[in-house]
C-alpha positions in Angstrom: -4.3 -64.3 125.6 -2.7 -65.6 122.4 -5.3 -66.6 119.8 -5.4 -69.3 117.1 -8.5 -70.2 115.6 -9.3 -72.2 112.8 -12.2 -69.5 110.3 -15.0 -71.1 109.2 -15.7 -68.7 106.2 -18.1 -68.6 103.8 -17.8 -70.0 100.3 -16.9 -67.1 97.5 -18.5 -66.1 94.2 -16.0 -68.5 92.6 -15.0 -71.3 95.2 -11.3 -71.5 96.4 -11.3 -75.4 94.9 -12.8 -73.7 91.9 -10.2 -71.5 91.5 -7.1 -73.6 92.9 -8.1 -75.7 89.6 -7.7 -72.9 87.5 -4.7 -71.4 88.9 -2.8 -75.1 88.9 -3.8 -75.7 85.2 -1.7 -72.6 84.7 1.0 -73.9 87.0 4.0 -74.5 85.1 6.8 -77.2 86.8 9.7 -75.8 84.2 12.3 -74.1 85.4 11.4 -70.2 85.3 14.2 -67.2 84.9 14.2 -64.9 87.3 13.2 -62.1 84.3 10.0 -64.3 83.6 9.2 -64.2 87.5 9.4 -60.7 87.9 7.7 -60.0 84.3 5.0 -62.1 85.5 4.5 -60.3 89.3 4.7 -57.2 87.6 1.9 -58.1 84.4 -0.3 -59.3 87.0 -1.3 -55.9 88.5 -1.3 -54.0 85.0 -4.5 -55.2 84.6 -5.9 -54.6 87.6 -8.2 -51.4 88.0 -7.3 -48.3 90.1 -9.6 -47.4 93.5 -11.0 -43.8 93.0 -10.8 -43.7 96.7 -7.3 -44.3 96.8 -4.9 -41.5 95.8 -1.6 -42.8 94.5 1.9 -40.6 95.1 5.0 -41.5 94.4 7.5 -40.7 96.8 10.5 -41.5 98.3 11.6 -43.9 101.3 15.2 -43.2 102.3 17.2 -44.4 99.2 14.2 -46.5 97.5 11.2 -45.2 95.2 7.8 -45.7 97.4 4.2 -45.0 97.2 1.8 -43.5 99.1 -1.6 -44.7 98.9 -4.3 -42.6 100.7 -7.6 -43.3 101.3 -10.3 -40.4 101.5 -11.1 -41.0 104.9 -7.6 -41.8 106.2 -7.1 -41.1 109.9 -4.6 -38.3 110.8 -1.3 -39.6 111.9 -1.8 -43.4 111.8 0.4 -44.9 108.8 0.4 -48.7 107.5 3.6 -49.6 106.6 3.7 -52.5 103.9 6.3 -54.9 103.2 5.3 -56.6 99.5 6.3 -60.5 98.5 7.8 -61.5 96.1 10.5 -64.6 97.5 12.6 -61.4 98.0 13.9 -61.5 94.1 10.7 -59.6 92.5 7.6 -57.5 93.2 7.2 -53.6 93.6 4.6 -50.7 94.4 3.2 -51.7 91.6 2.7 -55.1 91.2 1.3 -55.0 94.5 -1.0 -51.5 94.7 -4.0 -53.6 94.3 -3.9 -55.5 97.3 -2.2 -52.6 99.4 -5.0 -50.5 98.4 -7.2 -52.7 99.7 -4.9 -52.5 102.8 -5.4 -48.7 103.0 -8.8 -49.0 102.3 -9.7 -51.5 105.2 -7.6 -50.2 107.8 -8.2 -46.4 107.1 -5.0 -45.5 106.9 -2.4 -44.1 104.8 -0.2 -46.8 103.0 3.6 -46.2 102.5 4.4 -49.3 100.1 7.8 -49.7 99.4 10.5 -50.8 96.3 13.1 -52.3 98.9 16.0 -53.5 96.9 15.9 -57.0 95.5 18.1 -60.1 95.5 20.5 -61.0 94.0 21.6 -57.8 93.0 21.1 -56.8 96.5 21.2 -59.6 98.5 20.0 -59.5 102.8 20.6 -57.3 104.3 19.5 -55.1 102.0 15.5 -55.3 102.0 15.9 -55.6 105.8 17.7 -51.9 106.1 16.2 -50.0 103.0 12.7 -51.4 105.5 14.4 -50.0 108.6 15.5 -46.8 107.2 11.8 -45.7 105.7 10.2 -47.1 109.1 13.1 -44.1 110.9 11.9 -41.7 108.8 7.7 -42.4 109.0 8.7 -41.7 112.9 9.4 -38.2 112.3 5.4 -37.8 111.5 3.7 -40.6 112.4 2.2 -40.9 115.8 0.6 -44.7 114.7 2.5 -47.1 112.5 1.4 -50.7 111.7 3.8 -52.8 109.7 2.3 -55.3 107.1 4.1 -57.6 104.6 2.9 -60.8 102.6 5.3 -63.8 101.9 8.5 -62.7 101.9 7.7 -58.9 102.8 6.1 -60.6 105.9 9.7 -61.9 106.4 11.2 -58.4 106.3 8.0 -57.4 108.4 9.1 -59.6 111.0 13.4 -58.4 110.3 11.8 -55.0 110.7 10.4 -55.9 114.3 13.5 -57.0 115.5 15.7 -53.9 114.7 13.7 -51.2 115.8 13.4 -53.1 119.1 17.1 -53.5 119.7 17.6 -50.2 118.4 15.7 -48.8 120.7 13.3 -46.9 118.5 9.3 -46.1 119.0 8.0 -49.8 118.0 4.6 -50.0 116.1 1.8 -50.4 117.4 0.6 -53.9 115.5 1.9 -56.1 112.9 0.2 -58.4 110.1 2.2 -61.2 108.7 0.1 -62.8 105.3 1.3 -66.0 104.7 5.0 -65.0 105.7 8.1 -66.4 104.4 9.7 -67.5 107.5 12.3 -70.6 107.2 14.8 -69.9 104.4 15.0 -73.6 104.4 11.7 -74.7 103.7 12.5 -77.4 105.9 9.1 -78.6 107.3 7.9 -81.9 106.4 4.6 -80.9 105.4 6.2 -78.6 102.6 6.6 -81.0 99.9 3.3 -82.7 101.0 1.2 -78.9 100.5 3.2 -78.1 97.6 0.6 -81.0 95.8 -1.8 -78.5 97.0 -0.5 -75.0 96.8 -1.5 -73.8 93.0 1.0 -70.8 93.3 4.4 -72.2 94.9 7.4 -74.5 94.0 9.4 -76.0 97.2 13.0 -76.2 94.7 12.1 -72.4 93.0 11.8 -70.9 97.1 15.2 -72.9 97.7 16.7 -71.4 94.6 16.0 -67.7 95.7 16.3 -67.9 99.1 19.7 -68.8 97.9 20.1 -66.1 96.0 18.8 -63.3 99.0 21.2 -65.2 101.2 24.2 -64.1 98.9 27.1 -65.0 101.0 25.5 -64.6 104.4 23.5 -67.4 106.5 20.1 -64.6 106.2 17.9 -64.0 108.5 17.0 -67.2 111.0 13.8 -65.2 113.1 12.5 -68.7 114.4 15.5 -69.2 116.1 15.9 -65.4 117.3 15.0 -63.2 120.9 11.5 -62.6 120.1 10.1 -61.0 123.1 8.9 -57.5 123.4 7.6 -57.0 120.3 4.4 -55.9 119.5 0.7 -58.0 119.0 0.9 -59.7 115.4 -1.8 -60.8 113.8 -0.5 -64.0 110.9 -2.6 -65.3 108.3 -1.6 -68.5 106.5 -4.0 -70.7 104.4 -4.3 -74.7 105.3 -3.4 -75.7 101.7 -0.4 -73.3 101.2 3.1 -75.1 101.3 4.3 -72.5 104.0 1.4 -73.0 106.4 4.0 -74.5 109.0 5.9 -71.4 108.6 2.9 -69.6 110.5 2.2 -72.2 112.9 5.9 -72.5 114.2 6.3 -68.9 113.9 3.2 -68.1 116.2 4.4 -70.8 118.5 7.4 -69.4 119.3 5.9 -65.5 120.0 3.7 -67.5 122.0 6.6 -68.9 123.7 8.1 -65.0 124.0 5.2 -64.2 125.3 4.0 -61.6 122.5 0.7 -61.2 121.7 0.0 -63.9 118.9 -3.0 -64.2 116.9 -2.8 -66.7 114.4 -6.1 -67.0 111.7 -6.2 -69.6 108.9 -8.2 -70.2 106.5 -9.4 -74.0 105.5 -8.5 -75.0 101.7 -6.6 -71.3 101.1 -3.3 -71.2 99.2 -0.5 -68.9 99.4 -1.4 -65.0 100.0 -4.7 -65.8 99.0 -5.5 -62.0 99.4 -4.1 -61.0 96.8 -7.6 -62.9 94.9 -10.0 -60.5 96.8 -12.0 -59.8 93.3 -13.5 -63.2 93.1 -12.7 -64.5 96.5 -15.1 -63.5 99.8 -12.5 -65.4 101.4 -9.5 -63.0 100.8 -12.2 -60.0 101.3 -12.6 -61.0 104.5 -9.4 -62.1 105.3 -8.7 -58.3 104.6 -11.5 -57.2 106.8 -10.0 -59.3 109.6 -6.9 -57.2 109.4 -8.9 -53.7 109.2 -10.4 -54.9 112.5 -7.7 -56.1 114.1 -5.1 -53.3 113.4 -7.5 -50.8 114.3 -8.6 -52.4 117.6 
């Protein structure tokens, strides 16, 4: 039965109000480059501390650079796939190692993170096949596969899904969508109204570089696609994050499909709120959620 549940969780060490105040003080409205927007995904993680129970090795993915991130008590043969955010125009291994260690850490399983090619250098489909190709090649040796991805990664995620079932291929066995990217247009109603609440997005910046990952091509339209036979997906999305509808439509329609849709949000949480696990119970047990329910 397709799930959707409201979580009543517990308040953190620092409250998510507490720390949507913080975060928006920060907030700037100007117009930001798209240098300063990968400079600032990418400072963001170099202070973050390595897990001494992760081992970190770089590797390779088909054409891209990848990491593996391996947990000491990984389970042989089952492999997490991850899919960073990023609105498709920054992010990398390393920007997002901390949360995708976390990610390894919960689930138990050996991370392959990925540095898919960016927009607008490389423009869709690009993320969508350097995704495809790495997922071909963890088939050789993996005999469990779970495919993650945050904002837009969760977007590619979702792109992923779709291939390797009309290409036939051995699908995975789960997915997890974290507050997923999934109309280009940010067309819903409620957008502009969150976006008063959402500390971490702009409405016009996501229209500016979805515009720039569409290049000359419509993109991607996955609410509008053939959704059935794919596998159970578990999508978190925060009440407070200006793509919240993007998780409720999206679960609606693999409802629809008849996939195995398990939508969980979180009252008052913002946009990949996650990625805030040091000070936030909220995140670590939005992470603990996913643990669970890949490994069910």
């Amino acid at each position: 039965m397709p799930v959707r549940r409201h979580l009543a969780w517990i308040m953190a060490d620092v409250s998510l109000e507490e720390l949507k105040q913080r975060l928006r003080a920060q907030k700037s409205t100007a117009a930001i480059t798209l240098a300063e927007q990968r400079s600032a995904l990418e400072a963001s993680s170099a202070r973050a501390r390595s897990d001494p129970r992760v081992l970190v090795e770089r590797t390779r993915a088909g054409i891209c650079p990848a990491e593996w991130l391996k947990p000491q008590d990984a389970r042989p043969g089952a492999v997490l796939l991850y899919l960073h955010g990023g609105a498709f125009v920054g992010g990398s291994c390393a920007s997002h190692r901390p949360l995708a260690t976390q990610l390894a850490l919960a689930t138990g399983r050996n991370t392959l993170t990925l540095d898919y090619r960016l927009a607008p250098e490389h423009p869709w489909p690009a993320a969508e096949n350097d995704a495809f190709e790495a997922y071909a090649e963890l088939l050789q040796d993996a005999q469990d596969i779970v495919v993650a991805g945050d904002s837009a990664g969760g977007n590619i995620a979702m792109q992923l899904l779709l291939r390797v079932r009309d290409a036939g291929l051995r699908p995975p066995g789960a997915a997890v969508l974290m507050s997923p990217w999934i109309d280009l247009d940010v067309s819903s109603p409620a957008a502009e109204v969150l976006a008063r609440q959402d500390p971490t997005l702009d409405v016009d910046r996501l229209r500016r570089y979805a515009a720039m990952y569409r290049g000359t091509m419509a993109g991607p339209d996955i609410l509008h696609a053939r959704l059935e036979g794919l596998p159970r997906i578990l999508t978190q999305a925060g009440s407070a994050e200006i793509l919240h509808d993007d998780a409720v439509r999206l679960h609606d329609a693999l409802v629809r499909a008849g996939v195995a849709s398990r939508l969980d949000v979180c009252p008052g949480a913002f946009h990949v709120w996650h990625a805030y696990f040091p000070w936030l119970c909220e995140a670590r047990h939005a992470i603990a959620e996913i643990g669970q329910f890949v490994n069910a």
